[in-house]
C-alpha positions in Angstrom: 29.4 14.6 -10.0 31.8 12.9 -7.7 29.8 14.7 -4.8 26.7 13.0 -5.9 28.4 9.6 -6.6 29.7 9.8 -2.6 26.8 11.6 -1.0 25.0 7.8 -0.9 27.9 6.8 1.1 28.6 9.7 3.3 25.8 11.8 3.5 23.3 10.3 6.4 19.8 12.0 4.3 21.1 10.4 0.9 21.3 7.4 2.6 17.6 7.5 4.3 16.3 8.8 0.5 18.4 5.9 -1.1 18.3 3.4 1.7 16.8 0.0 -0.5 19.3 0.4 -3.2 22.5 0.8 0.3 21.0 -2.0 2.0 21.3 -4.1 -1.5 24.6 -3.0 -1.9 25.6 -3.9 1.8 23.9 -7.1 1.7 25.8 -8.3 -1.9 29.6 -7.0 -0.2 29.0 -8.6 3.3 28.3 -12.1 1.4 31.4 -11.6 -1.0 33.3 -11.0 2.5 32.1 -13.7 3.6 32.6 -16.0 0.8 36.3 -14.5 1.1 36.3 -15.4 4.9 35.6 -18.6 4.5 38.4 -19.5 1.5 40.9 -17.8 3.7 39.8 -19.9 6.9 39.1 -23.2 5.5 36.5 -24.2 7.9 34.0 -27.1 7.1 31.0 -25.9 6.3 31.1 -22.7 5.5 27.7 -22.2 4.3 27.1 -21.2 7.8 28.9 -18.2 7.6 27.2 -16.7 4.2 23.5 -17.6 5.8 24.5 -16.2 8.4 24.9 -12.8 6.8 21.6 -13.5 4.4 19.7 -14.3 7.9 21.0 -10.9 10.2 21.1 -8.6 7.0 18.4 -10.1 4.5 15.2 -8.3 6.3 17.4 -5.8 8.5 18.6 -2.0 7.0 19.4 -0.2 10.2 21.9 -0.9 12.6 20.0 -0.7 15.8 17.5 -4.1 14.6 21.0 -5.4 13.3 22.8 -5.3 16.4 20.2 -6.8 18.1 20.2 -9.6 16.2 23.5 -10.4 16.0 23.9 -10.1 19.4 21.0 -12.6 20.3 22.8 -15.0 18.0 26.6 -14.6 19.4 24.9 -15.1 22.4 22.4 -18.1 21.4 25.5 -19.7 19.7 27.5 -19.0 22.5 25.2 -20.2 25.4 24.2 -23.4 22.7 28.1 -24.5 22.6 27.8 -24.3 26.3 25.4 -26.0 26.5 26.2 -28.8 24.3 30.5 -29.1 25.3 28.3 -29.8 29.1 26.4 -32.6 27.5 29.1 -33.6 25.5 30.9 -34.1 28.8 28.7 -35.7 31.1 28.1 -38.5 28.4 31.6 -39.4 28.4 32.3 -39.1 32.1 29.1 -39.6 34.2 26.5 -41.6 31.8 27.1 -44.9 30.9 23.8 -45.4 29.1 22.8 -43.4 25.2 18.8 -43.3 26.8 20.2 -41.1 29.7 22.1 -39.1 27.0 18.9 -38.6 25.2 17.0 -37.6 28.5 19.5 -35.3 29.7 19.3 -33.5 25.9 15.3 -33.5 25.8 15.6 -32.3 29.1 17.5 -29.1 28.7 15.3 -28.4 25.2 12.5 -28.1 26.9 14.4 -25.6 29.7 15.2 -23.9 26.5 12.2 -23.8 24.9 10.6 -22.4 28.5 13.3 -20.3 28.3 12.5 -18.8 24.9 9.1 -18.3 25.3 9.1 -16.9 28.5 11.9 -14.3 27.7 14.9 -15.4 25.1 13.0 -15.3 22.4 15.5 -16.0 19.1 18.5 -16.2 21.5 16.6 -19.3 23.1 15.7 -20.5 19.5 19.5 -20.2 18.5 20.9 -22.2 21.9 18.8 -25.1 21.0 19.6 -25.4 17.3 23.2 -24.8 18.0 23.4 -27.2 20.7 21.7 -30.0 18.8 23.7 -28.9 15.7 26.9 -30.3 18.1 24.8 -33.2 19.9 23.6 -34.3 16.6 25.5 -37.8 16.7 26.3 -38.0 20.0 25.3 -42.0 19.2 28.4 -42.6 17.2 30.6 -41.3 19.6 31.5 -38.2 18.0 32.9 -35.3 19.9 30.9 -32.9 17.8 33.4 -31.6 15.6 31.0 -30.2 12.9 28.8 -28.6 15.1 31.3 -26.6 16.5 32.6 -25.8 13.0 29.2 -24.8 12.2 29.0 -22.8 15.4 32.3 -21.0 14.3 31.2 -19.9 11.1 27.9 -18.1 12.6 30.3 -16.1 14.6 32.1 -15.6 11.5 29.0 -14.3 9.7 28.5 -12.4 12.5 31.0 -10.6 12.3 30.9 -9.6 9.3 27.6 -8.7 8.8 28.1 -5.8 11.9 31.3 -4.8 10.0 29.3 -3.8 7.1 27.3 -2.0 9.0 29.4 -0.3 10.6 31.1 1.2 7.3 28.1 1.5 5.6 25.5 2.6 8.0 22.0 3.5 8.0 21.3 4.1 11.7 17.2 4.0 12.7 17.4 7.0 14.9 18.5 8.9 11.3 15.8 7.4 9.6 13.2 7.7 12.5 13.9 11.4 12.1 14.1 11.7 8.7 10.5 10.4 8.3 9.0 12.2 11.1 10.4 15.1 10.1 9.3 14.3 6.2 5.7 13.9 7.3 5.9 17.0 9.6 6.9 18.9 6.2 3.9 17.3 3.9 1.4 18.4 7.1 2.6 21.7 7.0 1.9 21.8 3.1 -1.7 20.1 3.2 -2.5 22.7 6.4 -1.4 25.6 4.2 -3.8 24.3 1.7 -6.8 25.0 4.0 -5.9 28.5 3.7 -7.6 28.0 0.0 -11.0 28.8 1.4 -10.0 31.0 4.3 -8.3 33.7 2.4 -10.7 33.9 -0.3 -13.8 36.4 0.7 -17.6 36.5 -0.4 -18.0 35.1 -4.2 -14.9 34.2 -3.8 -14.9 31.3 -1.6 -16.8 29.2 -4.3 -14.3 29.3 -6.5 -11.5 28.7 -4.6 -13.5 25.6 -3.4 -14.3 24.8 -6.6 -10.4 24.8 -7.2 -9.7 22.0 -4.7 -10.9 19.2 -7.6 -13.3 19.7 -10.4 -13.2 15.8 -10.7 -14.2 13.7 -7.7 -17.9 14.9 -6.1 -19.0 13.3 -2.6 -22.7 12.3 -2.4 -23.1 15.4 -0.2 -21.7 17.7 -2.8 -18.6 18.5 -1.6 -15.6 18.5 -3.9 -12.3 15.9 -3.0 -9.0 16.9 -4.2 -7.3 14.0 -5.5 -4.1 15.3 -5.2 -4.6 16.1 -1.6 -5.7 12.1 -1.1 -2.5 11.2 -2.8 -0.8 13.2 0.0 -2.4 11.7 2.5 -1.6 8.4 1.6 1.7 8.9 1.2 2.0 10.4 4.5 -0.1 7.7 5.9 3.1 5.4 3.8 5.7 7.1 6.2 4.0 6.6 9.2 3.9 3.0 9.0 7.1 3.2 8.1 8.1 4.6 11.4 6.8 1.5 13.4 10.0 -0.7 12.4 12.2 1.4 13.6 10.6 2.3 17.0 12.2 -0.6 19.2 15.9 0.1 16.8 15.1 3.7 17.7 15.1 3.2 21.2 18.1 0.4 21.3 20.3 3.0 20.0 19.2 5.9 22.0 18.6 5.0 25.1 15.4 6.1 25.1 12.4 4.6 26.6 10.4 2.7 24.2 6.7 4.0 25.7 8.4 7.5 24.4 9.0 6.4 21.5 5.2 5.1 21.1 4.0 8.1 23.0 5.8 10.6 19.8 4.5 8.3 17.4 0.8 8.6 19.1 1.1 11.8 18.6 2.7 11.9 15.1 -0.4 10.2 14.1 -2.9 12.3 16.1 -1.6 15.3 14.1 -2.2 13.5 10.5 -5.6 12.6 12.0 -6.7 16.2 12.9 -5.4 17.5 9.8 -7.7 15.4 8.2 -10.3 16.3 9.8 -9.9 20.5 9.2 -9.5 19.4 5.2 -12.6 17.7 5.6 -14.1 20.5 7.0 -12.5 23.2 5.3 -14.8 22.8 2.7 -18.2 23.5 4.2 -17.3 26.3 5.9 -16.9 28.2 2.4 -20.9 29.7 2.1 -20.5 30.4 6.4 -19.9 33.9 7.2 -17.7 34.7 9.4 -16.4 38.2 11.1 -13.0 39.9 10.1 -11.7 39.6 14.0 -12.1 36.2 13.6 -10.8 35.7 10.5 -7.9 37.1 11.1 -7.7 35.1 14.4 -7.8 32.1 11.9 -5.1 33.0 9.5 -2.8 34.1 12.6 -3.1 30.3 13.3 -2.8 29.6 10.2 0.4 30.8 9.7 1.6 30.2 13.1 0.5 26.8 12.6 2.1 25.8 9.3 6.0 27.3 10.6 5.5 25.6 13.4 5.4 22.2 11.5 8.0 23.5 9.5 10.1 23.9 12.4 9.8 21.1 14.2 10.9 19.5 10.7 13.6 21.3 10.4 14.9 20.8 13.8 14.9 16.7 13.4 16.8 17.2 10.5 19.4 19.2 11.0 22.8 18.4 13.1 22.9 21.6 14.4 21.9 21.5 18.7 19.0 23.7 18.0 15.9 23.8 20.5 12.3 23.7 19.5 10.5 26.7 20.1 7.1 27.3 21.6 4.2 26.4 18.7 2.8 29.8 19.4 1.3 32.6 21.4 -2.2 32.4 20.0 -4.9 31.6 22.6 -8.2 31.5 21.5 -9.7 32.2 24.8 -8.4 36.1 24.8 -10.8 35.8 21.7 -14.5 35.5 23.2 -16.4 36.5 19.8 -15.4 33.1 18.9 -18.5 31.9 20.8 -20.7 33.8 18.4 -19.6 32.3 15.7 -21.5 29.8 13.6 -21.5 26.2 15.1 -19.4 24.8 11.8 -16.9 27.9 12.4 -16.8 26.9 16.4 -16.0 23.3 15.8 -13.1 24.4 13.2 -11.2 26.3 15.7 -11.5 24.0 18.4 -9.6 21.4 15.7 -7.1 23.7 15.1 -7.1 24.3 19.0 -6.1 20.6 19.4 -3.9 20.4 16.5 -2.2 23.3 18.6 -1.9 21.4 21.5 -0.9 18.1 19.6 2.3 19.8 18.1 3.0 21.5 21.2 2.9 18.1 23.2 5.0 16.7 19.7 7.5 19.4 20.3 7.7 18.9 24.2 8.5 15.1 23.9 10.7 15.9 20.9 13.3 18.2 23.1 12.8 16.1 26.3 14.5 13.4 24.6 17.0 15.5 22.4 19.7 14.4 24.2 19.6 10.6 23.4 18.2 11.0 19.5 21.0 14.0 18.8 23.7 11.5 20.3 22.6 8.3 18.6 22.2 9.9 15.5 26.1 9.6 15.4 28.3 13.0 16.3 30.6 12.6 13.7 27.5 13.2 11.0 26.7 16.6 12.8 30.0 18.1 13.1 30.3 17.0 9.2 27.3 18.9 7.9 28.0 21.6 10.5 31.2 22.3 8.7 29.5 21.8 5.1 26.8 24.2 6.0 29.5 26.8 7.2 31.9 26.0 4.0 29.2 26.6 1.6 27.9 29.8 3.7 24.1 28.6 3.6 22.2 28.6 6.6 19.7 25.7 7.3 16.0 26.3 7.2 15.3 26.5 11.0 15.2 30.2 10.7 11.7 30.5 9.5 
């Protein structure tokens, strides 16, 4: 029970499973920190330092968006106080008029609102708030005490919000794995299902197509399973999900983020196409095909499905493993294929390019295993290494 209790603390997968209710937790300690920060400090306004925290850790989970946005506002706070101390300055020693003052400040926003659309982004937006946050009353001859205060506290939140990261974590390049490697699982499982048809023979077939959904018809009389739709959609679900953590992904890795996009391409070519051979699974169940060739087809079938399985269980294990090739199978050592019927033809060359697809998948997956095993934090893999040798299991990569 205790194990279980901890395991959403310590155990990288409980977290990805569990990572909404973590990243409420976080998000309610790093603003009790930061209320505590600011009674122990006694800075004015200290609101600063709690909206701080809401803004950096409100819409961010994983570390890799986090860090990036606290470190564009240290450094847009940063570069702002510079920015204002130098106008601060110049009014009291060079300018002897509050018009030039207010030139010299328009003039710099609009370098920093260039600036910011051209290429700072949020660190631009944050250099011209916090330098007008110090500037403010530059008219009354203040020296901008409570901009600077304010200025403080943001660091202050700052800090704290990457604190609570860092002892609660939920890193992207975990999470990117986890769900590419969850998805890789559910394809496996729905390409299984084709095998429905495939392995049943003569009469047979009708049935077994009958038993995809007795419910939902199409117009062209072919049956829909419904749970297979549900499937879909929620492996459609994850791969969305993958998108926020792509640039995270690559800020904590190293690696290039056209990779990234390149895996995730691919990621969704492989949904698509097994799509498509569930769609056409179907028809093909009154088309006669030869038993060379049908065994052909459930070699690839099986091949196929471990091969997903693999891949999956690669991405999530912290052991250094490597991906194997997808398989042996090549179609072209096969030329009674050609004879086949036209709907049998097109089938096999879909599961030729779902072949391919996890092949290029798996290729892209161990050419960057060096970065996405590293970021994924060493001290997680030599943990489950050691729980996996404690317990005497073996993970599933021996399939």
């Amino acid at each position: 029970m205790w194990q279980r209790f901890t395991a959403l603390f310590v155990e990288p997968y409980v977290r990805y499973q569990y990572a909404d209710t973590l990243h409420a937790i976080r998000l309610g300690t790093a603003v009790i920190l930061a209320l505590l920060v600011n009674k122990i400090t006694n800075f004015p306004h200290g609101e600063w330092t709690t909206i701080t925290v809401f803004i950096i850790l409100g819409l961010l989970q994983y570390q890799g968006a986090i860090y990036t946005k606290a470190k564009e506002r240290v450094l847009g706070t940063l570069l702002g106080i510079g920015a204002a101390l130098g106008v601060l300055w110049f009014s009291q020693n060079v300018s002897a008029w509050l018009w030039v003052d207010y030139a010299l400040i328009g003039l710099i926003s609009g370098i920093i609102g260039y600036l910011a659309v051209r290429q700072l982004g949020y660190t631009g937006l944050l250099t011209g708030i916090t330098m007008l946050m110090i500037v403010s009353d530059l008219g009354n001859n203040s020296i901008g005490q409570d901009g600077i205060y304010r200025a403080l506290n943001i660091l202050l939140g700052t800090g704290v919000s990457v604190a609570v990261t860092l002892v609660l974590p939920l890193k992207s390049t975990l999470m990117w794995r986890f769900l590419l490697s969850s998805n890789l699982d559910a394809c496996s499982s729905l390409y299984a299902s084709v095998g429905n048809h495939i392995d049943a023979p003569g009469v047979m077939k009708d049935a077994a197509v009958q038993s995809l959904n007795p419910v939902a018809i199409l117009a062209d009389g072919v049956p829909v399973n419904k749970q297979l739709v549900t499937a879909l959609q929620k492996i459609n679900k994850r791969l969305l999900a993958v998108r926020p953590h792509i640039a995270a992904t690559a800020s904590e890795s190293g690696i290039k983020k056209e990779t990234l996009e390149t895996i995730q391409r691919t990621h969704r070519n492989i949904i698509g196409t097994i799509d498509l051979l569930l769609s056409a699974a179907p028809r093909l169940a009154n088309i006669d095909i030869d038993d060379e060739n049908h065994v052909l087809l459930l070699h690839y079938q099986h091949e196929l499905t471990q091969a997903m399985q693999h891949i999956a269980a690669v991405l999530r294990s912290p052991s250094d493993e490597m991906f194997r090739p997808i398989t042996r199978i090549a179609v072209s050592e096969y030329p009674s294929v050609q004879h086949l019927a036209f709907e049998w033809q097109g089938y096999f060359w879909l599961t030729q390019t779902l072949q391919t697809q996890l092949q290029q998948l798996s290729d892209l997956l161990q050419a960057t295993k060096p970065n996405w095993y590293a970021a994924s934090g060493l001290g997680y893999q030599r943990r489950e290494q050691r729980r996996i040798k404690q317990q005497g299991g073996e993970t599933d990569l021996h399939l």
